[in-house]
N, C-alpha and C positions, 0 to 999 in steps of 0.2 A: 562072386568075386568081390573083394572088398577094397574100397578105393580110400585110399591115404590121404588125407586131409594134412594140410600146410603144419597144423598143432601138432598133426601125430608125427611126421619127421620131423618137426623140431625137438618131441618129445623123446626123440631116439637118437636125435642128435643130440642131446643132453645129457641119457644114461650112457652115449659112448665117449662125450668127454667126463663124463665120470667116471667111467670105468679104467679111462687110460690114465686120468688123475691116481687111480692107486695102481696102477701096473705102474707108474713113473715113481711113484714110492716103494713100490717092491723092486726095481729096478736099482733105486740109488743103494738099498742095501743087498745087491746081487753081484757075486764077484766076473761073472762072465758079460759087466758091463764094463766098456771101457769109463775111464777119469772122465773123459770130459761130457758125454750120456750124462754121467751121473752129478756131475756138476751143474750142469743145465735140468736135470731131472729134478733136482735139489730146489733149486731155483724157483722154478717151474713152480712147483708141489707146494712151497713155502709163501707162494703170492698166491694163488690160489686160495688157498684156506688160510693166509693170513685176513683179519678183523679191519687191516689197514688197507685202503686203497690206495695207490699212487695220483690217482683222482678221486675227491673224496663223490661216494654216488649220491650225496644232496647235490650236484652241480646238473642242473638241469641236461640231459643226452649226452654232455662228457664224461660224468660221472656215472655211464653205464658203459660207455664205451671201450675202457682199457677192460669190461670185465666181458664184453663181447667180441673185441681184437685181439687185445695182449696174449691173455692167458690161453685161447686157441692155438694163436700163433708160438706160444712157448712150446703147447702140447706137440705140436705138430713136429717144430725143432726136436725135443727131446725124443721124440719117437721113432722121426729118422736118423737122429744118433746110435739108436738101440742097434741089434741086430735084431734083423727078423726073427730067426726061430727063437730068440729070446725072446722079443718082444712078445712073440706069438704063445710063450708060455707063461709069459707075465701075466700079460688077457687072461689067460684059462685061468691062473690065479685067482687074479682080481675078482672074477667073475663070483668063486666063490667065497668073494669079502663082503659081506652085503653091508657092513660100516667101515669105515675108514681107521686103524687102527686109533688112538688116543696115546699122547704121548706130553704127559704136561712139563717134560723138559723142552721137547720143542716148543710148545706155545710161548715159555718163559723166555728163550730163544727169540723165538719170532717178535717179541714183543720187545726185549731187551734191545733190538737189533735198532728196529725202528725208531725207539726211543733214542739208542747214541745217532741215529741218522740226521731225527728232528733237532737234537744239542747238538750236531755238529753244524747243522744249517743254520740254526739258531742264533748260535754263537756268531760264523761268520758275516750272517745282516746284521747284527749289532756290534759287533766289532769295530766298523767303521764310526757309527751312530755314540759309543761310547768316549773315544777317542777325541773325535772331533768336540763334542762339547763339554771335554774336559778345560779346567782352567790352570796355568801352573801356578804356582804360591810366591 
């Protein structure tokens, strides 16, 4: 009998948030999902394999943390959005994905997104900062 060491369920618990990372992308393009599954699927799938963190991971333990909470906890959302026997086919899918499709509109996408997030934030800390040390003529 063979005894499962702390690495190896974690190691399974990594190929199954992997594997429901692309059942959640075969899902947002599956019409027997509902809107909002797939809005959350979307979501989900796009922070996951975006290059951006919302904490960046140089930040000593916070900076691993939204990638050991958040993105669980999205999976977890968008999977009990699914219906089961979707879901449950999604899986069997996935399973035979062994890479993650490639889509460099997304990436452009996901990068374009972030970028108007940073100029919008951007903008509004210096908005103040501009304003006030202006002088009028």
């Amino acid at each position: 009998m063979k005894r499962t060491t702390i690495m190896d369920q974690l190691r399974d618990w990594a190929r199954t948030i992997q594997r429901d990372v692309v059942a959640l992308y075969l899902a947002a393009r599956d019409p027997r999902v509902p809107r909002l599954a797939k809005l959350v699927a979307v979501c989900v799938v796009a922070y996951a394999l975006s290059p951006v963190d919302l904490i960046p991971d140089f930040i000593p333990v916070l900076g691993y943390l939204d990638d050991v909470i958040l993105v669980p906890l999205g999976i977890l959302l968008a999977v009990r959005l699914v219906p089961g026997d979707v879901m449950a086919d999604l899986r069997s899918k996935a399973d035979l994905h062994s890479v993650l499709p490639k889509s460099r509109a997304a990436a452009i996408m996901v990068v374009a997104i972030w970028m108007a997030v940073a100029a919008a934030i951007s903008w509004w800390w210096f908005k103040g900062d501009i304003t006030a040390n202006s002088t009028p003529m």
